[in-house]
Every structure is written in C-alpha cells, then in structure tokens.
C-alpha positions as CSV (number, residue, x, y, z in Angstrom):
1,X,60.0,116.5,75.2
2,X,60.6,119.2,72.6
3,X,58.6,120.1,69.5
4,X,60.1,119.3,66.3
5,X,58.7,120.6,62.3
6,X,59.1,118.1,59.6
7,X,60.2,120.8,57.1
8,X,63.1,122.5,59.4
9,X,66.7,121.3,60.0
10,X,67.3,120.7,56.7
11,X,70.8,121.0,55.4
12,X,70.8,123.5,52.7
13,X,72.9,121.7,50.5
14,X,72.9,117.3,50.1
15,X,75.1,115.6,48.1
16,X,73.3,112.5,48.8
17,X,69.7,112.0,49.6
18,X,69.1,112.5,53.6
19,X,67.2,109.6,55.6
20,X,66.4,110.1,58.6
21,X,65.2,107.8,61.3
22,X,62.2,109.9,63.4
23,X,61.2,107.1,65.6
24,X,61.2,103.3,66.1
25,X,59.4,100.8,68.1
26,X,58.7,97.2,67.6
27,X,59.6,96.7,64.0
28,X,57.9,100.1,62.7
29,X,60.3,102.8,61.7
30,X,59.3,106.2,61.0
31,X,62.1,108.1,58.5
32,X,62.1,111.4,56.9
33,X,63.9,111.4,53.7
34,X,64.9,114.9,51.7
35,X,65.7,114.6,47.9
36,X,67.0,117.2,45.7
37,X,66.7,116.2,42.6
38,X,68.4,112.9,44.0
39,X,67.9,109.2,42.4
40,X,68.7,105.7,43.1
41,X,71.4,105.0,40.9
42,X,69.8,102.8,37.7
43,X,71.8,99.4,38.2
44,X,70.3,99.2,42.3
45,X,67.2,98.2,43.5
46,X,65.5,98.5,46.8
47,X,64.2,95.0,48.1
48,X,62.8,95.5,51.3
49,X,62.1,92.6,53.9
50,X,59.2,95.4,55.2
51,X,56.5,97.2,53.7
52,X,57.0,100.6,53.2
53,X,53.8,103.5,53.6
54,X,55.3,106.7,52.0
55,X,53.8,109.8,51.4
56,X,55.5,112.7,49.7
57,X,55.0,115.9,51.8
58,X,56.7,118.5,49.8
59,X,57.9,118.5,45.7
60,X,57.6,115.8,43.0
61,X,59.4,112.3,42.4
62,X,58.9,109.2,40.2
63,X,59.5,105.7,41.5
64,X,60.2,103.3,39.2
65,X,58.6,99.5,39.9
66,X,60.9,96.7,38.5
67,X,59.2,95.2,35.1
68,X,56.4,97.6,36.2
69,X,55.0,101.5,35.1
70,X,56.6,104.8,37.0
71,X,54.3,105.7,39.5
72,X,54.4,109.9,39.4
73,X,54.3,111.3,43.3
74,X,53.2,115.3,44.0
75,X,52.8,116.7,47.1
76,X,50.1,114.6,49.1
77,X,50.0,111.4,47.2
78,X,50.9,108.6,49.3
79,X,51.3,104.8,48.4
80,X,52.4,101.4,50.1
81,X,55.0,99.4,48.6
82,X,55.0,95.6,49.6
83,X,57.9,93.7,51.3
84,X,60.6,92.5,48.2
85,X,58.7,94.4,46.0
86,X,61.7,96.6,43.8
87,X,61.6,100.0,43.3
88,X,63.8,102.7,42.9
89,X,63.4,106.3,42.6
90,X,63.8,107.4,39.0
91,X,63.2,110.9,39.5
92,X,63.2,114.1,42.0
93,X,62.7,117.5,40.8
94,X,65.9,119.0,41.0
95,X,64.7,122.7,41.4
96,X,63.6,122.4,45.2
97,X,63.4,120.2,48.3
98,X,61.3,117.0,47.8
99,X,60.2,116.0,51.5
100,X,59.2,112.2,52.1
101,X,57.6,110.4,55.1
102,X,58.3,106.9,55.2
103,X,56.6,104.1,57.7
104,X,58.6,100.5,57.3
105,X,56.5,98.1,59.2
C-alpha cells in the first residue's frame, strides 16, 4: 500500500477536464476530477442514474442546474446532486487548477 496526495500527479497541461476514478466498491465510486477553466459544453447535460457528493478542494467553478439558479463553488463548499437531476458545469476559473472530489453512490 503506498501513500498517495490528492493535489500531486497532475498533468501540467489538460485539454480536457481529468476524471479520475480513486476507488470503487459496491456501487460507490470515488473520482478526482481537475478543471482548468474547463466546462461542460452548453448543449450536454449530466443525468446521472447516482447521486453525486462533490466537494471542490482547490479553485472556483459554477454548476449550472437545468431550469434551475447557478450554484457558485469555492474551495470547501460541498453539495449533493440527486440521481437524474441535470447539471453541467458552467464555469471554472481558468487562471489555476480547480481540484474536485466526487462520491457517486
């Protein structure tokens, strides 16, 4: 078993947004995923058959609820978006690496 830092091992440069899957067990998946300044395109929609917990660890984003308000995420805030509930990311700062931790269970 080796140690591993949520904020290392990042490529220094993405052209798309990185997800990657941390660990998995019985229907719960644990995913780091690193924007920079990255955004679901504005015709797509993510409709989940899980919930999703996410917390933003590092930077600032948007997510965009369909028919809904933008909920504004900085470093910390944390919500928990419900199975088939659409969202998309609207907005990542652009200047520096915004870090995400995501549970689907």
């Amino acid at each position: 078993m080796s140690k591993l830092n949520i904020f290392e091992l990042i490529p220094a440069t993405l052209q798309d947004e990185l997800f990657e899957e941390l660990a998995s067990k019985g229907g719960v998946k644990i995913e780091r995923i690193v924007s920079f300044g990255h955004t679901t395109p504005e015709s797509q929609w993510y409709d989940q058959n899980s919930d999703e917990w996410v917390i933003l660890l590092k930077g600032e984003a948007v997510i965009s609820f369909q028919d809904e308000s933008d909920i504004r995420l900085m470093a910390g805030d944390y919500l928990n978006i419900l199975a088939h509930k659409k969202h998309r990311v609207s907005w990542t700062k652009p200047d520096t690496q915004t870090i995400w931790l995501a549970v689907h269970y």
